[in-house]
C-alpha positions as CSV (number, residue, x, y, z in Angstrom):
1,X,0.0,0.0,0.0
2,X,1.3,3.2,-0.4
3,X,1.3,6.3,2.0
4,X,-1.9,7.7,0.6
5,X,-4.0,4.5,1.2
6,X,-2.4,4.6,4.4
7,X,-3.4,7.6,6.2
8,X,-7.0,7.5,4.4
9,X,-7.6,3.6,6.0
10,X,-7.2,4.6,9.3
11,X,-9.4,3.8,11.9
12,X,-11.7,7.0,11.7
13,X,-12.2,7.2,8.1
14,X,-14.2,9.7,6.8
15,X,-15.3,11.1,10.8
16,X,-14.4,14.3,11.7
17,X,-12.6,15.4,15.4
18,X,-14.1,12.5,17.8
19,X,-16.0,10.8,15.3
20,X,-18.3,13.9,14.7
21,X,-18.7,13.2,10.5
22,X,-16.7,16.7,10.2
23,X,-19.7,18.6,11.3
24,X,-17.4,21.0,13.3
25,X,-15.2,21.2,10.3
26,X,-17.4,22.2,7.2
27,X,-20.3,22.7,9.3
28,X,-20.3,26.4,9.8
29,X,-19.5,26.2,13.8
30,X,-16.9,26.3,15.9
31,X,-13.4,27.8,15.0
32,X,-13.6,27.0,11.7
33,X,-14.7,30.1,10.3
34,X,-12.6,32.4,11.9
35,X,-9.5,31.3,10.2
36,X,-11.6,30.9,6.8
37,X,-11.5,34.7,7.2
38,X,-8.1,35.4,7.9
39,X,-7.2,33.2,5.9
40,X,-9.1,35.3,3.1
41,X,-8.1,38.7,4.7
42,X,-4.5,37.2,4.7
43,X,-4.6,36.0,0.8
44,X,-2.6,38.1,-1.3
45,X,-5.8,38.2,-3.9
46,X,-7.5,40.1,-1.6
47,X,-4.8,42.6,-0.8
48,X,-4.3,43.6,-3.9
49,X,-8.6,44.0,-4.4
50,X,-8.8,46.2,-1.5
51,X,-5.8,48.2,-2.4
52,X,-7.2,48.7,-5.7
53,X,-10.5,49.5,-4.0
54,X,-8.8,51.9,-2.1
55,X,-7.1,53.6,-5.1
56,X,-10.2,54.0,-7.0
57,X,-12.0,55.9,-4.1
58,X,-9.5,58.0,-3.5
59,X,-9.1,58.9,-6.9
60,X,-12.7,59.4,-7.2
61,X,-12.6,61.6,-4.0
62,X,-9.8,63.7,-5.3
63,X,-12.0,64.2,-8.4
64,X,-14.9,65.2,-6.7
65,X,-12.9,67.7,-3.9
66,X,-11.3,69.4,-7.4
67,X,-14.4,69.5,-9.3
68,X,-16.0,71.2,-5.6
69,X,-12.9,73.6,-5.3
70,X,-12.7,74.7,-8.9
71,X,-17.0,75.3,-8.6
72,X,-17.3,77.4,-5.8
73,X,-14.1,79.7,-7.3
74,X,-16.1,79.8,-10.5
75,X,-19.4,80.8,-8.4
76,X,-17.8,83.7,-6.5
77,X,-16.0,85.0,-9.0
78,X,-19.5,85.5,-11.4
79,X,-21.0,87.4,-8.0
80,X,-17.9,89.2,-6.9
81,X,-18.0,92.7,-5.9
82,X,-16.2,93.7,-9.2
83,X,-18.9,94.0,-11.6
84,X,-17.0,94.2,-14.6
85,X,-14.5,91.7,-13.6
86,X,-18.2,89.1,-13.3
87,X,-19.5,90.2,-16.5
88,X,-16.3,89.2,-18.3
89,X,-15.9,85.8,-16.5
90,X,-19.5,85.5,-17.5
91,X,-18.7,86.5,-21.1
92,X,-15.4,84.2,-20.8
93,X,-17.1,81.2,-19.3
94,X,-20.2,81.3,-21.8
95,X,-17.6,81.2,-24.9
96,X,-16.0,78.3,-23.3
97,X,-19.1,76.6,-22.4
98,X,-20.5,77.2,-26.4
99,X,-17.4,76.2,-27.7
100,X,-17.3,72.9,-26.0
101,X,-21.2,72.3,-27.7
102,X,-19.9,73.0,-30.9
103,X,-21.6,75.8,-31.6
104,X,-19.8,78.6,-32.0
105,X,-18.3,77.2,-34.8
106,X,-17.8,79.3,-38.0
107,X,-17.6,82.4,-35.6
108,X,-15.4,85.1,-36.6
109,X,-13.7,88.1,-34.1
110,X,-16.7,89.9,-35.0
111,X,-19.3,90.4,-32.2
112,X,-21.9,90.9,-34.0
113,X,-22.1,88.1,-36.1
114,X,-20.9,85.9,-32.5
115,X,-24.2,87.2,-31.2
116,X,-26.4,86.7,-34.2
117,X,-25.0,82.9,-34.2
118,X,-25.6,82.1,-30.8
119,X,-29.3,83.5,-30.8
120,X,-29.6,81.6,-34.2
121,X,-28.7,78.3,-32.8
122,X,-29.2,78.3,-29.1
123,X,-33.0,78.2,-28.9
124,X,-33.6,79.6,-25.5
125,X,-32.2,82.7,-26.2
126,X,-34.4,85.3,-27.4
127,X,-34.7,88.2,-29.7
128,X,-31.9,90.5,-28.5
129,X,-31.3,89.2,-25.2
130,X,-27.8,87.9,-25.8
131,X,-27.0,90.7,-28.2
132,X,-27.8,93.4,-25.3
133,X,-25.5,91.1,-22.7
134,X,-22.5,91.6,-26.0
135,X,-23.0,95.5,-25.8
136,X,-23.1,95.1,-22.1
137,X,-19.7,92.8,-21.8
138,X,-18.2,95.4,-24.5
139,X,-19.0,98.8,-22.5
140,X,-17.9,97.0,-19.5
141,X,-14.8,95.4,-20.3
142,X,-13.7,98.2,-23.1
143,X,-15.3,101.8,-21.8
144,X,-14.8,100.8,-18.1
145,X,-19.0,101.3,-17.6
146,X,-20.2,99.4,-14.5
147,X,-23.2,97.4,-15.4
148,X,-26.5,98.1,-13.2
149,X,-28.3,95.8,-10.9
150,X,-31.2,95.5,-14.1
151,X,-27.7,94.6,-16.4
152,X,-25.9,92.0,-13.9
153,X,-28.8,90.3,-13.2
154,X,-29.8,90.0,-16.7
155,X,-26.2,88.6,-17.4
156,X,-27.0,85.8,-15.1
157,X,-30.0,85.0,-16.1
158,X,-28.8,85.1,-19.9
159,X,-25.4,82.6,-18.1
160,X,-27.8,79.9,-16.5
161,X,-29.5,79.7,-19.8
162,X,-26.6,79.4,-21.8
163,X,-25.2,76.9,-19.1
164,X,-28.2,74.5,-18.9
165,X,-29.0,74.9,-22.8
166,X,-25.6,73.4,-23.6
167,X,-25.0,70.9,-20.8
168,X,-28.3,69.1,-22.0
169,X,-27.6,69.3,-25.7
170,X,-24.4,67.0,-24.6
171,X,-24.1,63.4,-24.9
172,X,-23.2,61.4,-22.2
173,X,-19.5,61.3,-22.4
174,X,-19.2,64.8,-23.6
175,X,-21.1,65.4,-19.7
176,X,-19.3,63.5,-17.7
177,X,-15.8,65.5,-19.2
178,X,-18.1,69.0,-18.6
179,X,-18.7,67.7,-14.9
180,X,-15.3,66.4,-14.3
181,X,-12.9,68.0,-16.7
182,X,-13.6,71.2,-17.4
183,X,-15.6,71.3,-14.3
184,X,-18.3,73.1,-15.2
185,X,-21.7,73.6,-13.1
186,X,-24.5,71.5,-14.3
187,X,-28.0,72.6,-15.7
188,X,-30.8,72.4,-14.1
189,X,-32.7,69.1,-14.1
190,X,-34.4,68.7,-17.5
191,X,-37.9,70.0,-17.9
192,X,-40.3,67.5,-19.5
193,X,-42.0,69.3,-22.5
């Protein structure tokens, strides 16, 4: 017989500690579970699953603090005391946010023609709303005019359009690299029409 045969033909074959049919082995009590689990905290499968894990939330968490950071900046700086200084981070941020959409292409350095483009192809804007907010960034940012209450709060109103008009015309991908990326705010939720 050989050494195999051996130790399986002993007297207790097949029985567990004290004759028990391994009950307190497989059975789920006794001490047998406990070093199951370190023996699965202890594997070097799981170390390496946690630890990535652990990367991945922390790289998600940085994501999320930069995104919060960059945000709030954004947001004070478009109600700052400075007036003129809001109006043309308004001005600034709704070029950005338009050329990211795609649809400020074919625009030239003219104003003008910028403003007839935008009220041409974003449909929320209306009649001469955004070429008034043009005239207003232009006096402002050129002839050193402070813009009114009635002319900042129209500039807002005109940059929370603008902001929720081309976040929604985005797909997917293109919003998760608005949110996350260029770290934009995000429209409103989308009215049902």
């Amino acid at each position: 017989m050989s050494e195999d045969t051996t130790e399986n033909n002993s007297g207790n074959s097949g029985t567990g500690y004290n004759g028990e049919n391994g009950q307190n082995q497989a059975g789920g009590g006794g001490s047998g579970d406990a070093n199951g689990l370190s023996e699965l905290f202890d594997s070097r499968t799981f170390k390496i699953a946690a630890s990535v894990i652990s990367v991945a939330i922390l790289l998600m968490a940085s994501v999320m603090l930069r995104r919060r950071v960059l945000v709030t900046r954004r947001r004070r700086k478009l109600v700052g005391r400075d007036r003129i200084a809001a109006v043309h981070e308004m001005s600034a941020a709704m070029w950005d946010m338009l050329t990211f959409a795609r649809l400020t292409d074919g625009v030239g350095s003219d104003d003008s023609e910028y403003a007839d483009i935008v009220t041409e192809r974003v449909k929320i804007v209306g009649g001469d709303e955004f070429r008034t907010f043009v005239a207003c960034v232009q006096a402002a940012v050129y002839g050193q005019i402070v813009p009114d209450d009635e002319q900042l709060k129209m500039a807002r109103k005109l940059y929370n359009k603008i902001r929720a008009y081309t976040y929604w015309s985005l797909n997917f991908k293109e919003r998760l690299v608005w949110k996350y990326v260029k770290c934009y705010d995000c429209g409103g939720r989308r009215r049902k029409r």
